[in-house]
Structure formats: C-alpha cells, structure tokens
N, C-alpha and C positions, 0 to 999 in steps of 0.2 A: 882375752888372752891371759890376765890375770888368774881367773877362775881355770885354766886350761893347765897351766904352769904348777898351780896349789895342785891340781887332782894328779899329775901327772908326779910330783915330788910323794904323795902323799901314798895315792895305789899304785907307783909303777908302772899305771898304764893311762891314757886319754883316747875319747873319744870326741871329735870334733862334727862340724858339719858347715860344709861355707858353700857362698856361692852369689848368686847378684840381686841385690832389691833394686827394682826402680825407683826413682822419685821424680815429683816435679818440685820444680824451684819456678817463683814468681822473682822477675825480673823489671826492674823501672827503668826505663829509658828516657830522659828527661830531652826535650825538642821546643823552639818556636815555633808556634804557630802564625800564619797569615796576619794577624795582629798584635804580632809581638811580645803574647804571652807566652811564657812556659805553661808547656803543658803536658803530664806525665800519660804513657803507656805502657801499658804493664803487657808482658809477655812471661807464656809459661815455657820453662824449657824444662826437656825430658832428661835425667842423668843416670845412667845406670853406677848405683855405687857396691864395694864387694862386702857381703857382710859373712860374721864368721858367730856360731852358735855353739858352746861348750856342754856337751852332752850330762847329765845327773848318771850317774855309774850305777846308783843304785836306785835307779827308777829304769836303766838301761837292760843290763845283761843280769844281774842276780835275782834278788827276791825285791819287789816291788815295796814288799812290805816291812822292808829297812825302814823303810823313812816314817814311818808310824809308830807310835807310841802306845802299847798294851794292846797291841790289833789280836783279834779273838781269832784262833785258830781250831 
C-alpha cells in the first residue's frame, strides 16, 4: 500500500492488482495420551488470505524501457 500511495502521489495515477493467496498453517494441538504422556499433533489448516500487488507504471502502460539505463535503440 505504501508503494501504491508514493506512485499514486507521484504520477496521479495507480495501478493495483489484488485478490486471494492460499496457505497452509501447521497447527499443534497438544493431548494425553493412554499413558499420560503429552503428545503433539500437528494439523494443516487451509486459509485463504487477501493479497494486494502495486503495479510498476513503467514496466506497465508506457515504454518498458524506462527502467533501463542506455538501452540501445
């Protein structure tokens, strides 16, 4: 958001991209066992979290070759 905020103060205009990554999370669940040991189980859960991507402007819509330095034309 940071990165989205500069470009937007900067060219007046952003371009973003968002939307959902999965993950898995390992989880312990700590239990007695039959003989009174603790004994750990690990469980995966599934989380969808939302992620957000700040588009490069000039790798975007203008000339690619902004962002190069003495690019041979």
């Amino acid at each position: 958001m940071r990165r989205s905020l500069k470009t937007c103060l900067q060219y007046g205009f952003v371009v973003g991209n968002y939307g959902w990554e999965e993950k898995e999370i390992v989880v312990k669940k700590y239990a007695l066992d039959d003989a009174g040991k603790v004994a750990a189980k690990k469980e995966i859960i599934n989380i969808n979290v939302p992620s957000y991507d700040c588009m490069d402007l000039r790798q975007l819509l203008w000339d690619p070759g902004c962002k190069v330095q003495n690019s041979p034309r």
